[in-house]
C-alpha positions in Angstrom: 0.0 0.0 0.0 0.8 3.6 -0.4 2.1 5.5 2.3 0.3 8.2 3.7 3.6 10.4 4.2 3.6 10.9 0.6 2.6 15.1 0.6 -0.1 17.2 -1.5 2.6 17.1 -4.4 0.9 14.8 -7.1 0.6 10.6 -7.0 4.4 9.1 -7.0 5.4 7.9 -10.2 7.5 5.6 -8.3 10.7 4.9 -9.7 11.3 1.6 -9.6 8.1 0.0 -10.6 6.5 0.1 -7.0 7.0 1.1 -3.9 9.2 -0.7 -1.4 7.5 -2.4 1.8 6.9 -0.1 4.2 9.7 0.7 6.7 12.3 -1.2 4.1 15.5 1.0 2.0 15.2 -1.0 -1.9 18.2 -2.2 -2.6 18.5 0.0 -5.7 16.9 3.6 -6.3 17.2 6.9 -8.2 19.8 8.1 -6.4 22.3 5.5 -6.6 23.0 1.8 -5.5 21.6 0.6 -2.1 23.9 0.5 0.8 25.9 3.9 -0.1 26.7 6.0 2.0 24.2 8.5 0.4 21.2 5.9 1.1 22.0 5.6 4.9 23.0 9.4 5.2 19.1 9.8 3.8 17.7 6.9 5.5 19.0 8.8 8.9 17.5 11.7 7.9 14.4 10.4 7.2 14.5 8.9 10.7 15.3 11.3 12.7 13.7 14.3 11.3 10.3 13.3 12.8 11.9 12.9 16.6 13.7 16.1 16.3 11.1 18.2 15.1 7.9 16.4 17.2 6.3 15.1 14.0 4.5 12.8 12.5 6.5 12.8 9.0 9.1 13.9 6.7 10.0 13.7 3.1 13.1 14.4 1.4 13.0 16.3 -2.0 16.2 15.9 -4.0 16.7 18.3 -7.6 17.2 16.0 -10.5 18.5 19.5 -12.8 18.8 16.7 -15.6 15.4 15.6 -16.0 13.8 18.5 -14.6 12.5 16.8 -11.7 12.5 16.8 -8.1 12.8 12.7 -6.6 10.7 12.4 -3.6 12.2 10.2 -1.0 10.0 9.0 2.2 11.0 5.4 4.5 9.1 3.6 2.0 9.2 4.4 -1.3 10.4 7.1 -4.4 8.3 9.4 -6.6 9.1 11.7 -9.0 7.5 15.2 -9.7 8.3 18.1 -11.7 10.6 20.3 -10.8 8.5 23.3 -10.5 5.6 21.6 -8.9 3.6 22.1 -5.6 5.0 23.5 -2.4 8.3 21.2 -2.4 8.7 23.0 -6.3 8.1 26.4 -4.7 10.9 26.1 -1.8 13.6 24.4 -4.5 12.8 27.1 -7.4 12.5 30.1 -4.6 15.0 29.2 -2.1 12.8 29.9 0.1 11.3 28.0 3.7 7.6 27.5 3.6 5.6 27.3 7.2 1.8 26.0 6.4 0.6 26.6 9.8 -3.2 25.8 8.7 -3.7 24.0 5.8 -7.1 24.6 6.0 -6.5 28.3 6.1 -4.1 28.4 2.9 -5.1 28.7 -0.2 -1.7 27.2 -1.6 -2.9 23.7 -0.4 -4.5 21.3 -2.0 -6.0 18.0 -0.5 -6.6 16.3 -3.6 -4.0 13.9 -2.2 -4.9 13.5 1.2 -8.1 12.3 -0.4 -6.5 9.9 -2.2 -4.0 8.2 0.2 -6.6 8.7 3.5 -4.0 11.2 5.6 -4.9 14.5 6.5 -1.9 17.0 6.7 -2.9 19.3 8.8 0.4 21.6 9.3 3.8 21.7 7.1 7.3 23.2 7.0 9.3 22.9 3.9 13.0 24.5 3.6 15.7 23.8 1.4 18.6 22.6 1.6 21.2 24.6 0.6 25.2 23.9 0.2 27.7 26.2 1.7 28.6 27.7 -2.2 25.0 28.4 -1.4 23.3 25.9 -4.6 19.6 24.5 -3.3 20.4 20.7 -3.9 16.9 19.5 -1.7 14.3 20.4 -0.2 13.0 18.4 3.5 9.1 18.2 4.0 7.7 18.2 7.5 4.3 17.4 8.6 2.0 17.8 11.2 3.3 18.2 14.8 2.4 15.9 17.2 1.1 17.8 19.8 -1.4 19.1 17.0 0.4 22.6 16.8 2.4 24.0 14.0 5.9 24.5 13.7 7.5 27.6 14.9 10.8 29.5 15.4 12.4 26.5 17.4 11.7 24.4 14.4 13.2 27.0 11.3 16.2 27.2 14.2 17.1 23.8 13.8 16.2 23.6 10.1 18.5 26.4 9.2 21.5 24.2 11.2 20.1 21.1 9.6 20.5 22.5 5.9 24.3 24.1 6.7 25.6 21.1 7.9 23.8 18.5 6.2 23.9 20.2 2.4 27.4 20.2 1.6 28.1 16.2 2.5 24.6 15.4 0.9 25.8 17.4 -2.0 29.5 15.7 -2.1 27.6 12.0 -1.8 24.8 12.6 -4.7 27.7 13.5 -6.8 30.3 10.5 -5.7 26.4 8.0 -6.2 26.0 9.9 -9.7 29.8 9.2 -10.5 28.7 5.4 -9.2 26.0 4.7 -11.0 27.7 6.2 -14.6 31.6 4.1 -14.2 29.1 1.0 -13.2 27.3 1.0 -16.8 28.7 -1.6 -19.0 28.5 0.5 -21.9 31.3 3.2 -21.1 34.6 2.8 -22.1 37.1 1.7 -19.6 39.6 4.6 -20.9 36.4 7.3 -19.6 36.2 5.7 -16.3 39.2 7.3 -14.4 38.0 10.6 -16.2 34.7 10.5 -14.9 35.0 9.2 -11.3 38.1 12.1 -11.0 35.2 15.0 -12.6 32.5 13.9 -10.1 34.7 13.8 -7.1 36.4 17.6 -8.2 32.4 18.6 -8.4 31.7 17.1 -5.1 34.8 18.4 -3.2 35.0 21.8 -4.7 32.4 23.1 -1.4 33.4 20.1 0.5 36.8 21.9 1.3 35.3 25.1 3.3 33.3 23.1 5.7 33.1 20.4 8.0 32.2 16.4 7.1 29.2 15.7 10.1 26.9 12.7 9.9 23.4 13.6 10.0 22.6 11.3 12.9 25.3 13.1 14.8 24.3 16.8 13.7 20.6 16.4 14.7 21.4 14.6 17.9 24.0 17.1 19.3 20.7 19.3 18.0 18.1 18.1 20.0 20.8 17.6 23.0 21.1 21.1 22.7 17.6 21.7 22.8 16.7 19.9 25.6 19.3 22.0 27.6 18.5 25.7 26.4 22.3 26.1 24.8 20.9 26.9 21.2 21.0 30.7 20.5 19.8 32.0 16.7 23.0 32.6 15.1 23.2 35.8 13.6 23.7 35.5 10.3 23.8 37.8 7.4 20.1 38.4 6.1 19.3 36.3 2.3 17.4 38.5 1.0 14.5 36.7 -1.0 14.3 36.7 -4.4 10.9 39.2 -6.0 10.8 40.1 -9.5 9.3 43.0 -11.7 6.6 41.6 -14.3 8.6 41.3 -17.8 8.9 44.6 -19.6 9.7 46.7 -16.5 12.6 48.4 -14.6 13.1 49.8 -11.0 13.4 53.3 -13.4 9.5 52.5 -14.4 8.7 52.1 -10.6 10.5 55.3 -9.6 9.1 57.5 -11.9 4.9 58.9 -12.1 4.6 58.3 -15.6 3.7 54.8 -14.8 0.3 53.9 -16.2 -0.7 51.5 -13.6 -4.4 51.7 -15.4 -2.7 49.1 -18.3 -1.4 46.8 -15.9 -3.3 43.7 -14.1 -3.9 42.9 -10.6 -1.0 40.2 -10.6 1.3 42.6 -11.9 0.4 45.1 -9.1 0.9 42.8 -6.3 4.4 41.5 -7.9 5.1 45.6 -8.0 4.3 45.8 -4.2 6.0 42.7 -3.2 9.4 43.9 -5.0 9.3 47.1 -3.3 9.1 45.7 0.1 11.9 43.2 -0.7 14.1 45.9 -2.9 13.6 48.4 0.2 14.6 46.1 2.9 11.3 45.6 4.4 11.0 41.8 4.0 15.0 41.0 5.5 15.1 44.1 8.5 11.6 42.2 9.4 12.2 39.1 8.8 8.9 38.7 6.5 8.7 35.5 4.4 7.4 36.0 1.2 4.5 33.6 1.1 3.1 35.3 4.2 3.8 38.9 2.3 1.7 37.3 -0.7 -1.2 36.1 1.3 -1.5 39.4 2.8 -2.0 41.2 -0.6 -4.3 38.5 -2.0 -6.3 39.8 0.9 -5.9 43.1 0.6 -6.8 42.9 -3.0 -9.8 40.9 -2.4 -10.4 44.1 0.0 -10.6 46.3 -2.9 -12.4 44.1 -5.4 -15.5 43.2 -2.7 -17.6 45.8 -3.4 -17.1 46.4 -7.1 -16.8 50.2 -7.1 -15.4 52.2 -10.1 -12.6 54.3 -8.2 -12.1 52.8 -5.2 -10.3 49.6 -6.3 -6.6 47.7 -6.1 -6.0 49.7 -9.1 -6.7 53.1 -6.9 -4.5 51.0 -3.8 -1.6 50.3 -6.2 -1.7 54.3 -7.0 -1.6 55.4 -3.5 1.2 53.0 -2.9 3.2 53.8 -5.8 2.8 57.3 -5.1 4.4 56.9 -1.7 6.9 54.7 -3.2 7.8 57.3 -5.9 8.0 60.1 -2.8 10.6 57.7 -1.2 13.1 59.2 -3.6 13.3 62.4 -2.8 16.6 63.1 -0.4 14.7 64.3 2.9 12.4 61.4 2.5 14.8 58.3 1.7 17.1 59.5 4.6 14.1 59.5 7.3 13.2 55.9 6.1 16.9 54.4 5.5 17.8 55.4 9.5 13.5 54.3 10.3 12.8 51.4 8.4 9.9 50.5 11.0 8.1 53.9 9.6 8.6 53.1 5.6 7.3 49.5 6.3 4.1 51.3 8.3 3.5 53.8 5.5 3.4 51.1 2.8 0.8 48.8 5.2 -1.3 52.3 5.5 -1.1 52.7 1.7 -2.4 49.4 1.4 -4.7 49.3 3.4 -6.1 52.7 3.4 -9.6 52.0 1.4 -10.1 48.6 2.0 -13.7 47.3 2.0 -14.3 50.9 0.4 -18.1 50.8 -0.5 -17.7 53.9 -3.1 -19.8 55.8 -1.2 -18.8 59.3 1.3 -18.7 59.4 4.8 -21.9 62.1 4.4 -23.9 59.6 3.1 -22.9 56.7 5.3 -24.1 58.9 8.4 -27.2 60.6 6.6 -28.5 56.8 6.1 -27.6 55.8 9.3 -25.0 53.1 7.7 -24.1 50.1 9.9 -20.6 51.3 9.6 -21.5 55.3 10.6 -23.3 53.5 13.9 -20.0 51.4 14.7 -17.8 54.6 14.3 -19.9 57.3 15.8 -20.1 59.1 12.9 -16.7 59.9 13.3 -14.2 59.8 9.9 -16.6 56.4 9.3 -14.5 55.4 6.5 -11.2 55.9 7.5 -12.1 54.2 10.7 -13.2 51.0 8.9 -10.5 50.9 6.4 -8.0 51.0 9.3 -9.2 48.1 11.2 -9.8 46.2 8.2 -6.3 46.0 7.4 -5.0 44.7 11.0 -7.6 42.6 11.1 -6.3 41.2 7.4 -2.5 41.6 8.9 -4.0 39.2 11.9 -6.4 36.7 10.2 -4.9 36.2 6.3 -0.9 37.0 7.2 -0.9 35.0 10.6 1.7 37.3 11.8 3.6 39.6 9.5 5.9 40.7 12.7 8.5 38.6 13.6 9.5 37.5 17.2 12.2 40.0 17.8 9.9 42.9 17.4 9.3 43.6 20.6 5.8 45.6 21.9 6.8 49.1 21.6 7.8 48.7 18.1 4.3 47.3 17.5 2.5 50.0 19.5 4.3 52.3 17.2 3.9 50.3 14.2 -0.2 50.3 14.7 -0.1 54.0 15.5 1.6 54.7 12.7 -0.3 53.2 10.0 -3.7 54.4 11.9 -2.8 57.7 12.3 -1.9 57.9 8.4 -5.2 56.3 7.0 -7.0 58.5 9.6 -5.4 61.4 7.9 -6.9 60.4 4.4 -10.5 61.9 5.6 -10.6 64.6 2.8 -12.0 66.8 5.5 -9.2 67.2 7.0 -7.1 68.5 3.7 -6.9 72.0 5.4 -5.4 70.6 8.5 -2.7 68.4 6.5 -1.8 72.0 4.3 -1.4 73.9 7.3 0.9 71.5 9.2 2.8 71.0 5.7 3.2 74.7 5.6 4.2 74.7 9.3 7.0 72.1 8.7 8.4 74.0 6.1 8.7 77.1 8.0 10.4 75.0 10.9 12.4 73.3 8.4 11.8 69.5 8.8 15.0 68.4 8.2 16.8 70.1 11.0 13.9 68.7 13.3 13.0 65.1 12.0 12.0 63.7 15.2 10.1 66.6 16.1 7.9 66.2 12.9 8.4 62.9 11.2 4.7 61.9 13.3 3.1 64.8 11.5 4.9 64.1 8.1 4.0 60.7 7.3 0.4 61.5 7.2 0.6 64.2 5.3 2.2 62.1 2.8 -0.3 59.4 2.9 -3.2 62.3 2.3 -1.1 63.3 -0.6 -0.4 60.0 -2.2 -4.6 59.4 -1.5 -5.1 62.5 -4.1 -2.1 62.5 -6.3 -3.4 61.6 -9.7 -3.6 65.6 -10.4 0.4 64.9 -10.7 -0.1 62.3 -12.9 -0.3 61.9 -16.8 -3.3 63.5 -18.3 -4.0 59.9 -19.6 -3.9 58.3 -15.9 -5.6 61.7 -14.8 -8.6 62.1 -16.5 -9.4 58.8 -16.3 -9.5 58.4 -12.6 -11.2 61.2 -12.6 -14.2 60.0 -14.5 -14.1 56.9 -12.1 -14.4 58.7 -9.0 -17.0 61.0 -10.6 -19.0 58.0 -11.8 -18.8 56.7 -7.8 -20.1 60.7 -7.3 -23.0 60.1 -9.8 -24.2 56.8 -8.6 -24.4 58.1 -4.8 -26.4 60.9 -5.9 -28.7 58.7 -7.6 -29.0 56.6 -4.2 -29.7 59.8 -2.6 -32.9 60.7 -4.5 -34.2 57.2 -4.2 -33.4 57.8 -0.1 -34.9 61.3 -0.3 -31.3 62.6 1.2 -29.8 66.2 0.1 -27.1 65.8 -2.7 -24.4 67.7 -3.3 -24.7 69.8 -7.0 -21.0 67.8 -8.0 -22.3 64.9 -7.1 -25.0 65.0 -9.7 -22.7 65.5 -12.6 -23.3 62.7 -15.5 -19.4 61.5 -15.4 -18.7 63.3 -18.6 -15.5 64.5 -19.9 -17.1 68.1 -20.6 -19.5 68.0 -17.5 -16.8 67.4 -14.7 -14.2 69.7 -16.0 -15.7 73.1 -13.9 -15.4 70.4 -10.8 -11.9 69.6 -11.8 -10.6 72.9 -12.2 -11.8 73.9 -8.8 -10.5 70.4 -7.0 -7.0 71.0 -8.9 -6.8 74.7 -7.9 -7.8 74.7 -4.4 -7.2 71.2 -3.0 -4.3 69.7 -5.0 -1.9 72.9 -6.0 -1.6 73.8 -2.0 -1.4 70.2 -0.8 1.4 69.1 -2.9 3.0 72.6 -3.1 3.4 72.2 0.7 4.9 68.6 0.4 7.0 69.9 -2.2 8.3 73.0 0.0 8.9 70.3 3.4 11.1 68.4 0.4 12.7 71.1 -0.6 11.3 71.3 -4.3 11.7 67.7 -5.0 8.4 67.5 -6.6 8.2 70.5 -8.7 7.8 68.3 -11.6 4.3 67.2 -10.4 3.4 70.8 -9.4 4.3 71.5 -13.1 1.9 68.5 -14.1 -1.1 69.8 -11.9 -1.1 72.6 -14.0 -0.6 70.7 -17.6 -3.5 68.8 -16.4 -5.7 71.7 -15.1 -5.3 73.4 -18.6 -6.4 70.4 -20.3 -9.7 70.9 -17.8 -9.8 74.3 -18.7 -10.1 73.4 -22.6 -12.6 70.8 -21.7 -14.5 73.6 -20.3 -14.2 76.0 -23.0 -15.1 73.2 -25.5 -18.5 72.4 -23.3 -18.9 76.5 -23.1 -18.8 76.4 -27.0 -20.9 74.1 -27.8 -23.4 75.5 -25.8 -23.4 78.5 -27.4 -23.3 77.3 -30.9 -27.1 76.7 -31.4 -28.4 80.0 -30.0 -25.9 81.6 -32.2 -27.6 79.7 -34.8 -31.0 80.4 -34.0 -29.8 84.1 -34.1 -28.3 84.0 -37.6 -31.1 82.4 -38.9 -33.2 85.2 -37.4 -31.5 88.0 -38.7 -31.2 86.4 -42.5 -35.2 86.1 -42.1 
């Protein structure tokens, strides 16, 4: 019978016609002919993984680069899957540890195979295993603690000793079996043989020679001895900074710059944006964030934005917001506050995240005028901005697990929540004349010679500009957010009648190009050109360029309105010709 250790990959292809009786090594597999050293080294590992770590199973995944495979190895019996595939695929390709601590919870797993072999995985921890030149060679497969838990920081503790010792020598030994298997075959000449055992070995002890030879028996017991009396410390080792790639056809230059049309680009690319921000910024090594638990948390946050189906407020508007502040980061003042406070850049970008989510395209005057659930909850107090904040802990909490590692201690996460509350609070549009009077107040002071004194003040005021900065964008990316927010506009108003509720006269505007463009003008001139003209005075003219494009864009409005004006006249002036020749 199958055994049940076999994980969610796919059903084995086993390699040697079926799989060996349970508990037995075959005599010959994959890997090389049975009794090596290679076979017991993995037979030991195999052993003694589950005692070490408390669980139930393990499963070692070794890279087969020539086939393009991955050979799964359990106590029983070999499988083969491709190389790419499931969560053993993921670790190998990504070099990267995966912790399921739910599998019920993750939408990564799949239990098509627990169906079919009658186990139910319930946690699992896959890392790789990594030689000391630093080449991913395996991958080991954990599952489900015993005492019904999930694995934790003990368990990536020992892991992380497991894969620098163990890599290396099972490196050195896949290569010596490969070497093995190749000078056994009848069919190569006995002149190659020397040649070839003398090229594997060279392969094998070219990393072999900068570390140490242990057994794995021996490295996991000293382990666990360890362990049991409190002598292991987390060695402080030099951050790996995880791998997080642009989508195809665009530079770090494309995300630095606002001519970005973020309206061309999907929702995948947008979170593959994000997630190589935080890692190209630091955020994911100073924090110690794994990447899978970064990408669960914007999977939820973008389900945040797509709930409620609303034309403006969306994960296109989010990725905006975020880019914005991202795109800010550059300027001098601003990259120096974040470089020496990394804990504030990685709050900002959570509050540009999460600073709409659940948004239901509707204002915070309406939401109180028909007694909304959510203007109840809030006492009618920034209702929106109240919900949108404790959304997005309640998504860092419920979808991320925990997105702060152990070290952070509390006040760093008191100031980490009061951060990114305080700067989605600040996105009420109510309070715009506040946020311009304390920009203009910091650039009297002069910020930089005060950064501690201000920085509290500053990152909202950054956050409120980033909420509102397509003005500064390209007329393209401009006018078409602007229809989208005035078509949220009209369908409130419309809402309104049917409630018998006063609307406001902008509201009612059909979200045409020629009808919004008074309403433009006047948002342009008296909201956007003294917000960001105070941001751009605190960064000491850094952002002139997007000053410059408010106005580009606010005489495109301006011809809008001229056109609308001249069409208007046109048929009285007709009528009037037509009088005159009669």
């Amino acid at each position: 019978r199958q055994d049940p250790s076999k994980p969610e990959e796919e059903a084995p292809a086993v390699v040697q016609g079926k799989p060996a009786a349970e508990g037995a090594v075959p005599e010959k597999t994959a890997l090389g002919v049975g009794g090596t050293k290679l076979n017991r080294l993995v037979a030991a590992i195999l052993a003694q993984a589950p005692l070490v770590f408390n669980c139930d199973r393990a499963t070692l995944y070794v890279v087969d680069k020539y086939n393009e495979e991955l050979i799964g190895i359990t106590e029983s019996f070999e499988f083969r899957v491709p190389a790419g595939h499931g969560i053993a695929g993921h670790c190998v390709s990504n070099n990267e540890t995966v912790n399921i601590q739910d599998t019920k919870k993750d939408p990564r797993w799949s239990a098509s195979m627990d169906d079919k072999l009658g186990y139910q995985t319930k946690s699992m921890l896959t890392s790789p295993v990594v030689t000391v030149g630093g080449r991913v060679i395996a991958a080991l497969q954990l599952m489900n603690k015993n005492d019904g838990g999930a694995f934790g920081d003990r368990d990536l503790d020992i892991l992380a000793l497991f894969s620098q010792s163990t890599g290396t020598v099972l490196h050195k030994l896949i290569m010596g079996d490969v070497g093995n298997v190749l000078v056994a075959d009848s069919r190569m000449a006995e002149s190659s043989k020397a040649f070839v055992t003398q090229f594997f070995a060279e392969i094998a002890n070219k990393e072999l020679q900068v570390t140490m030879k242990p057994a794995a028996e021996k490295v996991l017991n000293l382990v666990k001895a360890a362990l049991s009396l409190g002598m292991l410390k987390k060695t402080q080792t030099e951050a790996v900074v995880p791998e997080a790639h642009l989508p195809a056809g665009f530079s770090p230059e494309d995300m630095a710059g606002m001519e970005l049309n973020f309206l061309e680009l999907s929702n995948g690319e947008m979170r593959d944006m994000i997630e190589w921000v935080f890692v190209s910024t630091g955020s994911t090594a100073a924090f110690s964030i794994p990447l899978p638990v970064l990408k669960g948390f914007l999977e939820a946050i973008e389900a945040a934005y797509t709930k409620n189906g609303v034309a403006y407020h969306n994960f296109q508007h989010c990725f905006q917001v975020f880019h914005g502040i991202y795109y800010m980061s550059h300027a001098p003042l601003l990259g120096s506050i974040f470089k020496s406070e990394p804990l504030l850049w990685l709050a900002l970008m959570v509050g540009a995240l999460g600073h709409d989510t659940e948004h239901p395209g509707q204002s915070n005057s309406f939401l109180v005028a028909s007694s909304h659930e959510l203007a109840i909850m809030y006492n009618d107090q920034s209702v929106l901005e109240n919900h949108h904040a404790a959304t997005t802990f309640r998504l860092l909490r419920d979808t991320a697990t925990e997105i702060f590692p152990g070290q952070m201690g509390a006040d760093k996460k008191k100031m980490f929540r009061k951060t990114v509350i305080t700067t989605i609070l600040a996105t009420d549009l109510s309070r715009s004349s506040n946020v311009v009077q304390e920009l203009q107040l910091m650039a009297d002071e002069r910020v930089e010679e005060h950064v501690e004194e201000w920085v509290h003040q500053l990152l909202p005021a950054l956050l409120h500009a980033a909420d509102t900065d397509h003005p500064t964008r390209p007329w393209v990316v401009h006018s078409a957010m602007s229809l989208r927010i005035a078509e949220e506009f009209f369908a409130q108003s419309q809402q309104e009648a049917e409630l018998g509720l006063p609307s406001l006269q902008f509201m009612s505007v059909p979200p045409v190009m020629e009808q919004i463009a008074p309403m433009q003008v006047s948002f342009l001139q008296f909201v956007s050109v003294p917000l960001w003209d105070g941001v751009n005075q605190v960064v000491n003219g850094a952002f002139q360029e997007r000053l410059d494009q408010i106005q580009v864009n606010k005489a495109h409005w301006q011809a809008q309105e001229q056109a609308a004006i001249a069409a208007a006249a046109a048929p009285a002036e007709e009528e009037t010709a037509e009088a005159a020749t009669a």
